[in-house]
C-alpha positions in Angstrom: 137.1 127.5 104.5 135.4 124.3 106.0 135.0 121.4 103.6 131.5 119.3 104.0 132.2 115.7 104.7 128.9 114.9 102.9 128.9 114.2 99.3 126.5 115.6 96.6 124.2 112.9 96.2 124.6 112.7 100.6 123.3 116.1 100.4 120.5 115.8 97.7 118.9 112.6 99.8 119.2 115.0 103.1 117.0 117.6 101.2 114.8 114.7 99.6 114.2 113.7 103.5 113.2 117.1 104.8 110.6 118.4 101.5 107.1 118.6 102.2 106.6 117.5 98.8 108.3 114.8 96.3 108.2 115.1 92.2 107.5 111.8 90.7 110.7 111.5 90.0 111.8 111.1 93.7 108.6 109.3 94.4 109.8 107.0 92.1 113.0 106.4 93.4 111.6 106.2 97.2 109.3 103.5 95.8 111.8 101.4 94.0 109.4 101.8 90.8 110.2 103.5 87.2 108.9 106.8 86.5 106.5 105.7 84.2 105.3 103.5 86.4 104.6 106.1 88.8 103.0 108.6 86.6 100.9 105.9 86.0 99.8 105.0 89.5 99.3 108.9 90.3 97.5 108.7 86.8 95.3 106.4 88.6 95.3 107.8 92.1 96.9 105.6 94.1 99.6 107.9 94.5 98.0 111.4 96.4 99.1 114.0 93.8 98.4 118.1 93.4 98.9 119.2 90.0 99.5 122.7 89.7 99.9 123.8 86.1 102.0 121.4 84.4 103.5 120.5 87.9 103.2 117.3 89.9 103.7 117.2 93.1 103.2 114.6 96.1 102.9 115.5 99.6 105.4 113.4 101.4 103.1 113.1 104.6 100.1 111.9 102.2 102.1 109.3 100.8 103.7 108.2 103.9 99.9 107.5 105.2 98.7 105.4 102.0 101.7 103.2 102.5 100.9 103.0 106.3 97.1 102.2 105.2 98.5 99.8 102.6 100.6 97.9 105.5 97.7 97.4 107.8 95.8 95.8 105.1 98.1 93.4 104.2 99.0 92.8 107.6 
């Protein structure tokens, strides 16, 4: 049997890295903000969000171009 160099939390950011979509909860930690802090901001829309049912989710390719957009202004 072949043992995987990688460890667990290795392997969850790998997976993080290749989703379409983030949960707040990962949006939070790519963001360096608190969950609630992030609820809050897709509360508010400046994080892009689909809510389907009681699920949030963020498209990571959305989010990418609001931070680019965000960049540009303040550059």
């Amino acid at each position: 049997m072949i043992q995987s160099t990688r460890s667990p939390s290795q392997m969850t950011q790998e997976k993080e890295d290749s989703s379409l979509v983030l949960t707040p909860a990962e949006t939070a930690r790519l963001l360096r903000i608190s969950r609630t802090n992030c609820y809050e901001q897709i509360r508010l829309g400046v994080i892009p969000s689909i809510h389907i049912g009681k699920r949030i989710i963020i498209p990571r390719a959305a989010l990418m171009r609001k931070l680019e957009q965000a960049v540009g202004k303040d550059g």
